[in-house]
Steps between C-alpha positions, in 0.01 A plus 500: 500500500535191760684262275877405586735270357769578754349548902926478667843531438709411741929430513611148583818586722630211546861466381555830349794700552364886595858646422444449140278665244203439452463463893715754587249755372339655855145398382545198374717394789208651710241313275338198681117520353291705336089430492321643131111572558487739154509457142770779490760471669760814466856444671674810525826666621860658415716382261697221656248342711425219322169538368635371093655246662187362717255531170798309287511246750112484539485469128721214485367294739132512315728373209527792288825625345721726668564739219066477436261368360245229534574150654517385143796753433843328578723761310819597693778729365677548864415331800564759834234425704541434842421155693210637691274314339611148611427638844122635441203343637162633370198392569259476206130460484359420176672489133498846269429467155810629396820662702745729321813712649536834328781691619634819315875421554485207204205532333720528187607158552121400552377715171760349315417105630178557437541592122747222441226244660220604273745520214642127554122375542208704291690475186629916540115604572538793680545525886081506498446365901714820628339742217801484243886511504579636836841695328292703339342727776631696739652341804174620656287453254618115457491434899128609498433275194605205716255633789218548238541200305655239694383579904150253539248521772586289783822494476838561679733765404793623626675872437863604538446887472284563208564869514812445370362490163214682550373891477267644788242485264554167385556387835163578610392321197705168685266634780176438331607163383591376853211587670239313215754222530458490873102565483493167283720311677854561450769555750811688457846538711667810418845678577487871430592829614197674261279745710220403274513078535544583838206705556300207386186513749444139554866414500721434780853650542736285662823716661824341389702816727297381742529103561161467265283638729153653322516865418294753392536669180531854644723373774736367229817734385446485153180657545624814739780575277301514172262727681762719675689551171204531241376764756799722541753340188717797538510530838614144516745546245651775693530319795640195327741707300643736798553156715 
């Protein structure tokens, strides 16, 4: 699990304008580099800080599409994603044998490019690289068909919150499939707010409340307030409730 694609990120700052979004964002306008020494990298934090927006912007400058996909997707049904890309620098070592962007927030849009594409150019076979018409599962069931059928060793993948789509169960399934991934190769940048992707053992979590410093997973919030409220649900509801 020594294999990366990506080893830095860092933010050009030169000629930027910090009052305006996507600099304006405390952690981005914080942000000068970040150093990646595992094949899973987790970037975490509250809604707000930026962590979509870094992963879109990450995505896009690897040339994949914005809405998702691999770099040979180029669908786009409304572009609202922020110039932060144009300002990336990231150090690469090495070329994946694949990349893909899977992010829950459009994945229609990606389900639905992908079954036009194989349409236009198999003569209507069926949708066979991504096991079948993606429209006909589950939202879940279709995301993990793209993990099963379409993620390759040694390649480069990166998540916008999978757990958006995804059960507990299933999303220790998306567990499993990261870590061989990573054993043969693979490396994977992922935004989430999951206590289960985060508890990945050979991950790192990367802070966004906290200028993307490294954190540990029982340090992080998300963690302590699952455990506080699975332990005592009514007790927390009463608390929540009488405030």
């Amino acid at each position: 699990m020594d294999s990366l694609f990506i080893k830095s990120i860092r933010i050009n700052k030169e000629n930027i304008d910090t009052s305006k979004y996507p600099f304006n964002i405390k952690c981005l306008n914080n942000f000068e580099e970040l150093k990646i020494d595992t094949p899973v990298t987790l970037f975490y934090g509250e809604n707000g800080v930026g962590k979509s927006t870094l992963v879109e912007a990450i995505a896009i400058a690897l040339g994949l599409n914005p809405e998702g996909g691999s770099n040979n997707m180029q669908f786009s049904n409304y572009d609202d994603y922020s110039e932060l890309y144009k300002y990336l620098k990231i150090s690469k070592l090495g070329i994946p044998s694949t990349k893909f962007f899977l992010r829950a927030e459009s994945f229609y849009n990606t389900a639905t490019s992908i079954h036009r594409d194989f349409n236009n150019y198999s003569d209507g076979e069926n949708d066979w690289q991504y096991g079948g018409n993606l429209h006909e599962c589950s939202h879940g069931e279709s995301f993990l068909k793209i993990v099963e059928n379409r993620f390759w060793d040694k390649g480069l993948y990166i998540l916008d919150e999978p757990e958006a789509a995804l059960s507990p169960q299933r999303q220790m399934t998306l567990l499993c499939y990261i870590h061989d991934l990573a054993k043969n190769g693979s490396q994977f940048i992922i935004a989430t707010h999951s206590p289960i992707l985060l508890s990945y053992k050979y991950g790192k979590i990367i802070d966004m409340n906290n200028n993307l410093e490294e954190i540990n997973y029982e340090d992080t919030e998300v963690y302590k307030i699952y455990k506080d409220f699975l332990n005592n649900p009514y007790g927390m509801q009463k608390a929540l409730f009488e405030e």
